[in-house]
C-alpha angles and dihedrals in degrees: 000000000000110000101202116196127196116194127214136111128279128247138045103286091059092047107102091025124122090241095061091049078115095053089047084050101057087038085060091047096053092045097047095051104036095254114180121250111300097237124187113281137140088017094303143035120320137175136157144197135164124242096193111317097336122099124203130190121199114207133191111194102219087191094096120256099283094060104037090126096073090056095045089043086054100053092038084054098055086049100033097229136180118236085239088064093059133077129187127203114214145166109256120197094199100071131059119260121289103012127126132221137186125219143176114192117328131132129301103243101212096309108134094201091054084039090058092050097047086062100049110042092010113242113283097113138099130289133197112190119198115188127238101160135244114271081231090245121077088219094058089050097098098046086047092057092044098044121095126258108263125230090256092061095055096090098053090036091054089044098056089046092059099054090047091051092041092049095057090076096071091052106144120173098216091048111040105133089055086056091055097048089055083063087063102048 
């Protein structure tokens, strides 16, 4: 099994926001391949579905972002998985908008989700990191994350979407770091 988390805040006011692009991109995935409802479970919203044999589970912490790790602990102790069998989707500030990196382990930089997670499971798991770009100013940092997505930003965000949509298809559990390299190209 492959748990995948998207970060992001729950309510409305949080919807269209960066710092739910993990949340938009799960949303994207279920609807693209017929999951069924997300329903509440392990402290957020969970659904599942197989491709193959392979079973994946999309998860959206409703704990709010600073204390993702409760919700994903939850859901890695009822399978029993390993941390090498999660990946979270997450905003990064460090890349342009729009762009998309692949990561296994590594630090949190600064991000308090991934922050979350790290102390709770530790931090050998998956990341995928989509780019919404830095305001230019560390102070502004905050109200950049929080702040919804323009106009101006709706063609690059869809399109991301998509491809991560598109890209789910070709999850294989023996390969996934193939897959996720795919994401990249």
């Amino acid at each position: 099994m492959l748990l995948c988390v998207g970060l992001g805040n729950p309510g409305q006011q949080y919807l269209m926001t960066r710092h739910n692009i993990g949340f938009m991109a799960l949303d994207a995935v279920a609807q693209s391949y017929d999951f069924p409802d997300f329903k509440k479970k392990f402290q957020g919203e969970y659904t599942e579905r197989k491709f193959g044999d392979v079973s994946l589970g999309l998860l959206k912490p409703q704990t709010y972002m600073n204390l993702s790790g409760a919700s994903v602990q939850s859901a890695m102790a009822f399978y029993k998985l390993k941390p090498e069998n999660l990946l979270v989707i997450h905003d990064d500030l460090d890349l342009v908008p729009g762009q998309i990196k692949v990561k296994l382990g590594g630090g949190a930089g600064g991000h308090n989700g991934l922050k979350s997670i790290d102390q709770t499971i530790g931090n050998n798991y998956w990341r995928l990191r989509l780019g919404i770009g830095h305001p230019g100013d560390r102070h502004l940092v905050t109200n950049h994350v929080l702040s919804a997505f323009q106009s101006t930003d709706y063609d690059w965000l869809a399109s991301l979407l998509q491809k991560i949509a598109q890209e789910f298809v070709h999850l294989k559990s023996d390969k996934t770091e193939v897959w996720l390299k795919r994401l990249t190209v």
